[in-house]
C-alpha positions as CSV (number, residue, x, y, z in Angstrom):
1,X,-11.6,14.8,-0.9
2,X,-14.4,12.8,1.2
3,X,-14.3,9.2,2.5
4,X,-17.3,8.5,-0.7
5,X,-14.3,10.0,-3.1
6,X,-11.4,8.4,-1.4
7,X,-13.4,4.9,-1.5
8,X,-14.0,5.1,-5.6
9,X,-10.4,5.6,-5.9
10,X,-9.6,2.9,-4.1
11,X,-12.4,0.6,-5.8
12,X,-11.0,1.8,-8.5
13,X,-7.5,1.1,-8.3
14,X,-8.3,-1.8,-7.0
15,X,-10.3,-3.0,-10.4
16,X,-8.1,-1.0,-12.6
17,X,-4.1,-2.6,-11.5
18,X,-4.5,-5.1,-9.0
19,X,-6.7,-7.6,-10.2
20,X,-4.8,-7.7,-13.8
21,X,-1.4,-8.2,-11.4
22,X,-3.0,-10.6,-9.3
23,X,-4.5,-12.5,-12.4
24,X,-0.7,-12.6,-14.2
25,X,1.3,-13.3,-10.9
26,X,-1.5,-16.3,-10.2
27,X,-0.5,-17.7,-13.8
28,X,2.5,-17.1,-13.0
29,X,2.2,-19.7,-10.2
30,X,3.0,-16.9,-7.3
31,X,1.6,-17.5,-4.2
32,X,2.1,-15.2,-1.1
33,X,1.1,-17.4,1.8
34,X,-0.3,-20.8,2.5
35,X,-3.5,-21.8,1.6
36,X,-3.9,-24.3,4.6
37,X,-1.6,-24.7,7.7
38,X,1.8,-24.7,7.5
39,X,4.3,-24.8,10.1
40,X,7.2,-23.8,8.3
41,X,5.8,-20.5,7.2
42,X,6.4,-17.2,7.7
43,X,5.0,-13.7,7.1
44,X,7.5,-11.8,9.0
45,X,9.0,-9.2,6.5
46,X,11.8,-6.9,8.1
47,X,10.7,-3.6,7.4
48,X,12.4,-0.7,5.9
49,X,15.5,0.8,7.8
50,X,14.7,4.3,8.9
51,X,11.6,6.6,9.4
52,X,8.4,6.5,8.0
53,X,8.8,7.5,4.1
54,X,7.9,10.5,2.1
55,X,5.4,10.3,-0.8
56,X,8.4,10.6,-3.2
57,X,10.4,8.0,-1.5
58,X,7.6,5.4,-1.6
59,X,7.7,5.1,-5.3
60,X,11.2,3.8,-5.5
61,X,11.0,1.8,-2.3
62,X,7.9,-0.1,-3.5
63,X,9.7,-0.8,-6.8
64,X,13.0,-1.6,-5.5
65,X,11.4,-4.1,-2.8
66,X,9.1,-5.9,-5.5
67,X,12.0,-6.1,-8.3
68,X,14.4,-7.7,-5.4
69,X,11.4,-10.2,-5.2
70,X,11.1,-11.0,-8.3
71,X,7.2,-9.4,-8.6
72,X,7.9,-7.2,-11.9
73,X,4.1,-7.0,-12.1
74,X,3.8,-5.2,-8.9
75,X,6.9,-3.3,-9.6
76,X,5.3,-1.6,-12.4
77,X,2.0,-0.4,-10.1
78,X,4.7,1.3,-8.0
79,X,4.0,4.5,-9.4
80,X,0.4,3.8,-8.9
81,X,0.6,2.9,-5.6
82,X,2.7,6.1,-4.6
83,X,-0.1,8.3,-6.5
84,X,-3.0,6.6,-4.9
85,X,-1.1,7.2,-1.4
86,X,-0.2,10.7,-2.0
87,X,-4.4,11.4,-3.1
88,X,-5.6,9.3,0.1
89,X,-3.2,10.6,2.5
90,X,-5.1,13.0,5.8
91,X,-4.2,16.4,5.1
92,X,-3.6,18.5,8.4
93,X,-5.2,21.4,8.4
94,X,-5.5,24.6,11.2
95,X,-7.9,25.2,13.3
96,X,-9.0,26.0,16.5
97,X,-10.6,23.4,16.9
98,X,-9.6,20.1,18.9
99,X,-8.4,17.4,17.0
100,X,-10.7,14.3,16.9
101,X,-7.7,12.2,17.2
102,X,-6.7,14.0,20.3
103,X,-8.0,12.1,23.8
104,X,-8.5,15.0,26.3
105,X,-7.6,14.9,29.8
106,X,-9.0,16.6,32.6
């Protein structure tokens, strides 16, 4: 997939199961952060214990994190989330060729 594909997706997610969660969680009343200043806030959030997660653990993770929060409408994009993920995620492939992501040395 190119970067042109990989952005539609995300557009696309995007339109398609964010906006209709953001739209119920706003009637809802949920808000994520201050609007304005406010000393008392915080956006620290302890991150998972352990390594990075695998594809098939992100599913559950998301859901299990949003549920304990109490943000059933993202709990059900978890699988959604974990799909788009798995399609956008860099693919290694061989070659003899150097990495771009490699800084040579001399």
């Amino acid at each position: 997939m190119n970067s042109t594909d990989d952005e539609r997706r995300a557009r696309r997610f995007f339109r398609r199961h964010l906006i209709p969660a953001a739209q119920r969680l706003r009637a809802r009343g949920v808000t994520f952060f201050p609007l304005g200043p406010d000393e008392d806030a915080s956006w620290f959030s302890s991150p998972p214990a352990g390594d990075f997660l695998e594809i098939g653990d992100l599913e559950a993770s998301l859901r299990e994190h949003w549920e304990r929060e109490g943000l059933d409408e993202l709990a059900r994009l978890a699988r959604a989330f974990a799909d788009l993920a798995d399609a956008l995620e860099i693919r290694q492939q061989d070659s003899a060729d150097l990495s771009p992501f490699v800084y040579v040395m001399y």
